[in-house]
N, C-alpha and C positions, 0 to 999 in steps of 0.2 A: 601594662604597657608590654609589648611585644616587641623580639626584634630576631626577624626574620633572616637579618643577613647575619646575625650571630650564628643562629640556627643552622645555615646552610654553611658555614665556615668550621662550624666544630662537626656536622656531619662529612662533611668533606676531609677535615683531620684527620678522623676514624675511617674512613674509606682507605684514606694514604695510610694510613698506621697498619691498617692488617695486610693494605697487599705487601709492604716492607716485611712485616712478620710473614707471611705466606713464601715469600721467596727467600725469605733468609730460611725458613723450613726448607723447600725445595731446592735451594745449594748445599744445605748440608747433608740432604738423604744425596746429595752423585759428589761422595768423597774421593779419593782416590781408590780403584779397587786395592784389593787384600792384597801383598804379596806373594808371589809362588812358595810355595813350601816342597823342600827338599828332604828326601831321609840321606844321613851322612852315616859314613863309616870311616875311622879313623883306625889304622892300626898302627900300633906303636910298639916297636921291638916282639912284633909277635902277641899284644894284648891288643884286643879288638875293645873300641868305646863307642857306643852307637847313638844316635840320638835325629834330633832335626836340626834343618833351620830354612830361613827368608835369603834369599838370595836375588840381588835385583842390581842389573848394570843400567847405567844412564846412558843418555847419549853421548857424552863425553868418554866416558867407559870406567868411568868409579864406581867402584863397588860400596852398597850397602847389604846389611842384613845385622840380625841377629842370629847365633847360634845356641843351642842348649842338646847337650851331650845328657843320656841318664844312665846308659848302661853300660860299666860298673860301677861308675861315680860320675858325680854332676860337676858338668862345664858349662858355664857362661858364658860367651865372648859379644862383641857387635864385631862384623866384619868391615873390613876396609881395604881399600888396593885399589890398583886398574886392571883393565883388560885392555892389552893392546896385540894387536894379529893374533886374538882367538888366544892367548895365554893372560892369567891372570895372577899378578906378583902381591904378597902383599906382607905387612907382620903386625898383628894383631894381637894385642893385651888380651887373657884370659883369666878366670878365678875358677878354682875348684875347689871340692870338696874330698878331701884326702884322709878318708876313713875319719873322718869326725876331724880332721885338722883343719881350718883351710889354708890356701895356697894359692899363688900366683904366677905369672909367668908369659913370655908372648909366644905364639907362634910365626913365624916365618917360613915363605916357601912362594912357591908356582905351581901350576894347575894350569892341563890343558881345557878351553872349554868349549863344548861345540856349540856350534854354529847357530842349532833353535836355541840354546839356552836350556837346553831340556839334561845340562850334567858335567859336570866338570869333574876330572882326577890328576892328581899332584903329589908332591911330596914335601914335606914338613922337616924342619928343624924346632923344637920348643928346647926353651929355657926359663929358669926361674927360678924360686925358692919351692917347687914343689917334687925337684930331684936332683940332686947335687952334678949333675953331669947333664951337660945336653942330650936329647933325645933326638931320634929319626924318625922316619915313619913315612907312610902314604896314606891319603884319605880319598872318596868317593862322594861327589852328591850326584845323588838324582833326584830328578822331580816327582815329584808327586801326581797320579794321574786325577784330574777335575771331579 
């Protein structure tokens, strides 16, 4: 016995089942693109810390990103704050790596940033357990060119 209209109901299943799998493929390859990558320079009391990071304002003007410092010693942080009229305030949790110690601490500060988005420079207050006394300093990001 045969039955044809089964037939055509489990082919038609498999029809719908793979264009679902074909566009769940096709919305995952248009993710968000990559964020911009910055090279950062931090100087602090006259020690320079260099490294990268992601640095991306929304339209609201909240800042994300991650940063990771490697030269002298490794810094971690995720950034956070706003931008409001082209300044961005923020104080952000850090961990480092303090010759084989490690160490914590936030930074806080302002940063002016221009206008494409292409770099911001500011200056810094950190504290923590990772130097008995507050530190100063100014940092620099610039973008990356494509």
């Amino acid at each position: 016995m045969s039955f044809p209209l089964f037939r055509r109901v489990s082919v038609s299943g498999c029809v719908a089942l793979a264009s679902v799998v074909a566009l769940s493929a096709s919305l995952s390859a248009r993710q968000a693109p990559a964020a911009p990558q910055y090279d950062v320079t931090f100087d602090v009391q006259g020690s320079a810390y260099n490294g990268s990071t992601t640095f991306v304002i929304d339209k609201a003007g909240k800042v994300t990103g991650t940063m990771k410092l490697d030269t002298p010693a490794t810094v971690d942080a995720k950034l956070n704050g706003e931008v409001k009229d082209g300044v961005w305030t923020f104080s952000y949790a850090f961990t480092m790596d303090n010759q084989g110690q490690p160490c914590s601490g936030t930074v806080s500060g302002s940063a002016k940033v221009t206008a494409d988005h292409s770099g911001a420079e500011g200056t810094v207050t950190i504290g923590g357990d990772c130097s008995p006394d507050a530190l100063s300093g100014t940092f620099a990001f610039k973008k990356r060119a494509k």
